[in-house]
N, C-alpha and C positions, 0 to 999 in steps of 0.2 A: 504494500500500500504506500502511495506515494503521497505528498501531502501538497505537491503541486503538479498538475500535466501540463505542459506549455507547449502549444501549437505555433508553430516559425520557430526557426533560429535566425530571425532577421534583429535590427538594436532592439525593439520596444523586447522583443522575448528574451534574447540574449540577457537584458539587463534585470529583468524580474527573474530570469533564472539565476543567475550571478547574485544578485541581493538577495533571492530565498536559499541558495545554497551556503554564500557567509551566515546567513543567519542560523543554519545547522536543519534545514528542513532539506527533506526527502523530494528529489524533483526529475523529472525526469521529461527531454526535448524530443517532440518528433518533427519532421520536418520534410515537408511533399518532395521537394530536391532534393537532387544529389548531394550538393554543399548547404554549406553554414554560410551567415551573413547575409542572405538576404538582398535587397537591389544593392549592397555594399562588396557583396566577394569580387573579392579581386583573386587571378590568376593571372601565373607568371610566362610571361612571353618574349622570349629570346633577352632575358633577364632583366625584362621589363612587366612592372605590377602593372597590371591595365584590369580598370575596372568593367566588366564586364557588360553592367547594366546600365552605363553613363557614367560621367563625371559627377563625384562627391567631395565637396571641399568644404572639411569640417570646418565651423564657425561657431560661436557664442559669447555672449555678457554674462553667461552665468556659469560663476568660478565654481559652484559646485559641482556642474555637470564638465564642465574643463578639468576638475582637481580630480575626478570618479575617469576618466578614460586615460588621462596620466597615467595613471596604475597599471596599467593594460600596454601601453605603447607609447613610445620617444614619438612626437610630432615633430615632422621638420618645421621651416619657417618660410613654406610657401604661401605668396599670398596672388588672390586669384584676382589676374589683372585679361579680362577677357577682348577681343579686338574682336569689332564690326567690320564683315568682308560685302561689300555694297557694289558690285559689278565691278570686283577689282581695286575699288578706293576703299584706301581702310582709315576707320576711325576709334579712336578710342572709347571703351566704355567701361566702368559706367558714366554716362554723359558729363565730362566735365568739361574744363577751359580748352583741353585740346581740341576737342571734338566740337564746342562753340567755334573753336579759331579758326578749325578748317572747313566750316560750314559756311560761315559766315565772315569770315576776317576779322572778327572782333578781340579783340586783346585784354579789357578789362571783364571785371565783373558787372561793371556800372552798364556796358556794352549788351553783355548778354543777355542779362535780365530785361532789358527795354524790349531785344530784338524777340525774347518770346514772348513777353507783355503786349509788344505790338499784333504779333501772330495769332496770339489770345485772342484779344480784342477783334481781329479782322474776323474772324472765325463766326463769329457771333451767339453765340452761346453766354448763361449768365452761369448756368450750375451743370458739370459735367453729367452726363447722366447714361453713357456708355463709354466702353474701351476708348475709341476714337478721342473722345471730347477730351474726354482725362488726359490723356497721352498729350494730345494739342495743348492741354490746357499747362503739363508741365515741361513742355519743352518744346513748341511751336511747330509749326504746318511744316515747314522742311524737313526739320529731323523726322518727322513722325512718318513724313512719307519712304523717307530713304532708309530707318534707321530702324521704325515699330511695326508700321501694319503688314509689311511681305511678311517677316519674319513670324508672327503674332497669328498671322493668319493661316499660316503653315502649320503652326504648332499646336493649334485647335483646333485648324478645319473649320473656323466661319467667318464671318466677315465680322472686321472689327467693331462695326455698327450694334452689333449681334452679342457682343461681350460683357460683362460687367466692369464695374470700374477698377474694383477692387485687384482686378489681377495686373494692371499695373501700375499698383500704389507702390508695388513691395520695389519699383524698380528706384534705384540713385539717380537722382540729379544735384550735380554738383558744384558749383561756382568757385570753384577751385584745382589745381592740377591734380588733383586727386585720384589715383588712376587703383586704388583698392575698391574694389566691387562691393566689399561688407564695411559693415559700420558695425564691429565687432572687435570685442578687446585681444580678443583670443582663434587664432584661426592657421590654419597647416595639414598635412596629409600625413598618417602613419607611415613612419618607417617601416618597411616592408610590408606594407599595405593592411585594408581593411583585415581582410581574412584573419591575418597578424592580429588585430587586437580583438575580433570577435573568438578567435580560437582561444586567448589568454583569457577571457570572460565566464567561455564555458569549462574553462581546466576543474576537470574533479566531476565534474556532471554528466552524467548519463544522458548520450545522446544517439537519436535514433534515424537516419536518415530513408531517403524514399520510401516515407510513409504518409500515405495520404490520409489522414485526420477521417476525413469526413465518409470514408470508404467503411471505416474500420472503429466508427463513434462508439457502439454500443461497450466493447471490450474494452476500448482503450480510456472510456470515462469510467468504468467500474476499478479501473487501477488508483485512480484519486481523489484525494477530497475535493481538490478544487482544482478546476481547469481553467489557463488561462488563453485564450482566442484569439490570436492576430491576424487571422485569414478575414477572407471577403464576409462582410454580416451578412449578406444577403443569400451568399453560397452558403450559411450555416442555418438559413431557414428555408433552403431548399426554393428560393429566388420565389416566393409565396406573392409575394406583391408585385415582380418583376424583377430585372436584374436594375442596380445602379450603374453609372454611363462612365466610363473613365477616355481617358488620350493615353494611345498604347504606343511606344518608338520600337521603332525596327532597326540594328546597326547592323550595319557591313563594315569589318576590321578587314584591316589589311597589315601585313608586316611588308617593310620596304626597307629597299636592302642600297640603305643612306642614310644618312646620321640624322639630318633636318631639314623635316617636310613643311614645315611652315612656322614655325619659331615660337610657336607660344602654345600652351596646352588647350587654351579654347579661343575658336572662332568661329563667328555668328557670321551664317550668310544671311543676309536680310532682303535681298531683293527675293520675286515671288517666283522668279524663273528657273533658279539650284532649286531642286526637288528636296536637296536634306535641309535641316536648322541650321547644324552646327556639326566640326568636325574638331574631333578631340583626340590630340597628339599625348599621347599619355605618358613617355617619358619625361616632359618638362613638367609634371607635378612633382619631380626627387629630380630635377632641374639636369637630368641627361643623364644619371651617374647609377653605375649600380650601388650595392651597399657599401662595397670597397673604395667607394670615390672616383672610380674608373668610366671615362666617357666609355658608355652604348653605342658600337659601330653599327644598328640598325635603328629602326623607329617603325612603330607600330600608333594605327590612325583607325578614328572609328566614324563614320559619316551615323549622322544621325537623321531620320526620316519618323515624323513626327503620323501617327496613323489610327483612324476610328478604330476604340477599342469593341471587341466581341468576346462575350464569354467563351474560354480556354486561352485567350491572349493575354499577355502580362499585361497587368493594369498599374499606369503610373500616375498620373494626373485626376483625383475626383474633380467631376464639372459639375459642381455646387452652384449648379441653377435651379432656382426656387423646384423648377418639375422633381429633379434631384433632392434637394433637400428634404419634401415632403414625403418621398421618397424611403429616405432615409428615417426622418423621424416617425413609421408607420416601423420600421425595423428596430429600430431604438426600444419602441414601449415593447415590443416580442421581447429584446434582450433583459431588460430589466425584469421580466418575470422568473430570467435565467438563474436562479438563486447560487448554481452551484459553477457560473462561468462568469468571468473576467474578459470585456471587449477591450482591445486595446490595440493602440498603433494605428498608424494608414488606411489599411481594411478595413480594419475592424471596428474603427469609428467615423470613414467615410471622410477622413482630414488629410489634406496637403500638412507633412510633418517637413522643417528643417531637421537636419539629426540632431540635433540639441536637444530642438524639443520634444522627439520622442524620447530621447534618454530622461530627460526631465520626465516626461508623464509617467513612464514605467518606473522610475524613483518615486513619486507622489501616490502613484497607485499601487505600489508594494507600504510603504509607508501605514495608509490606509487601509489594509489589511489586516496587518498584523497581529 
């Protein structure tokens, strides 16, 4: 008898197994893959960590969940400075003075701000009230043409008219050379990658790989008192209400056999005509070097292609549009009748997570337990 069953070994599992097993309780991981980690494993290629399911560039303000992964893995001190690739012209992002200056020629700040204030204003809108406006309304009609709606629109699959606002609140604008994408205290990649620090998480814990949870419920819930749930909610009530809608990417990697295919680990295509987003050089996250310091005479590149998700496809993006969310909150009241499961993580609570923040929630919600 176990006294906790935990479905994933992705962070939100990894971390409530790790805090139940210091705590001296009985736990035990199954996990539908073949690895551990979650949209985080990374696997090594031609001794290069390439993360498998996108680019992950741990961040946060919150030194507890910073001080809790310490433990686990040396972070280097890369910091994510991503390039906008716009028919060949590149611009800095996240949108600061460079990418004002080469927009517009404008050299101050005093400059900038007028030149999107004026763009504002032309726009004619008084309160944003889609993707579009927002966007316009923070950083003016030209960037947003050349720099947000291809890219934005690719990566959703609708027209930015079509969008809510919120999803580009989260992005930087900056009136200054600022060319750090996070406005975080704390932020860098695991030395020898994720994998590395989710394998040091679950050290000591019984873990069970390609086991599908939901195949095998009846057996595997009589083994504990309490199970914790980070898959799909709505694949754990058997999609009753229907399935919830996510944005699924497809990568095509490539190993190339040359040191430096384009010099920085991410870059945004933004025009609407590149079929992928972005394409993700994964050695310049440990800055070209294996662990010995020694430059990587290849480079491995991941194109990314942004694609409507269907159930059995990876689900990455929830689109937390109101149809979605009511969606979701008809699944929610099921779960709370669940006396004896734990929803938690991305799936399982139908939330876009930074990894901070699901290590946070999985800390708060073992806390809460106990």
């Amino acid at each position: 008898m176990y006294d906790y069953l935990i479905i994933g070994a992705g962070l939100f599992g990894a971390t409530f197994a790790n805090l139940a097993h210091c705590a001296g309780k009985a736990v035990l991981v199954v996990e539908k893959r073949s690895n551990i980690g979650g949209n985080v494993y990374t696997e090594r290629v031609e001794g290069i960590n390439v993360q498998k399911y996108g680019a992950h560039i741990f961040h946060t303000n919150d030194k507890t969940v910073w001080n809790y992964v310490n433990r686990f893995v040396t972070f280097n001190r890369f910091t994510n400075s991503p390039v906008a690739n716009y028919k060949g012209e590149l611009y800095s992002l996240p949108f600061n003075m460079y990418t004002f200056n080469k927009i517009w020629g404008v050299v101050t700040p005093e400059e900038a701000a007028a030149k999107i204030n004026e763009q504002r204003v032309a726009a004619g809108f008084s309160e944003p009230t889609n993707l579009e406006e927002q966007a316009i309304s923070l950083v003016g009609t030209d960037i947003y043409e050349k720099l947000v709606k291809g890219y934005t629109e690719k990566q959703w699959g609708r027209d930015c008219k079509d969008l809510p606002t919120f999803i580009i609140k989260r992005l930087p604008v900056r009136l200054t050379f600022d060319n750090n994408y996070y406005n975080a205290l704390y932020q860098g990649i695991p030395i020898g990658g994720y994998t590395k620090m989710v394998e040091n998480m679950l050290d000591g814990i019984e873990v069970h790989l390609n086991v599908d949870y939901l195949e095998h419920r009846a057996e595997l819930d009589a083994l504990a008192k309490t199970v914790v749930y980070t898959g799909p909610i709505d694949a754990y009530f058997d999609y009753r209400f229907g399935p919830l809608e996510y944005r699924s990417i497809r990568f095509e990697t490539e190993i190339l056999d040359k040191a430096n295919f384009q010099g920085n680990a991410v870059v945004n295509y933004t025009d609407s005509e590149r079929p992928w987003t972005r394409i993700i050089e994964h050695k310049w996250f440990e800055f070209g070097k294996d662990e010995n310091g020694k430059d990587l005479p290849k480079t491995v590149i991941s194109r990314e292609y942004s694609s409507e998700w269907k159930p059995g496809d990876e689900a990455y993006y929830p689109i937390n549009d109101e149809k979605n969310e009511a969606l979701y909150s008809a699944y929610k009241r099921l779960a709370a009748k669940e006396e004896k499961v734990i929803f938690g993580g991305r799936l399982g609570e139908f939330k876009y997570y930074d990894m901070d923040q699901v290590i946070a929630a999985a800390i708060q919600r073992f806390n809460t337990c106990r």
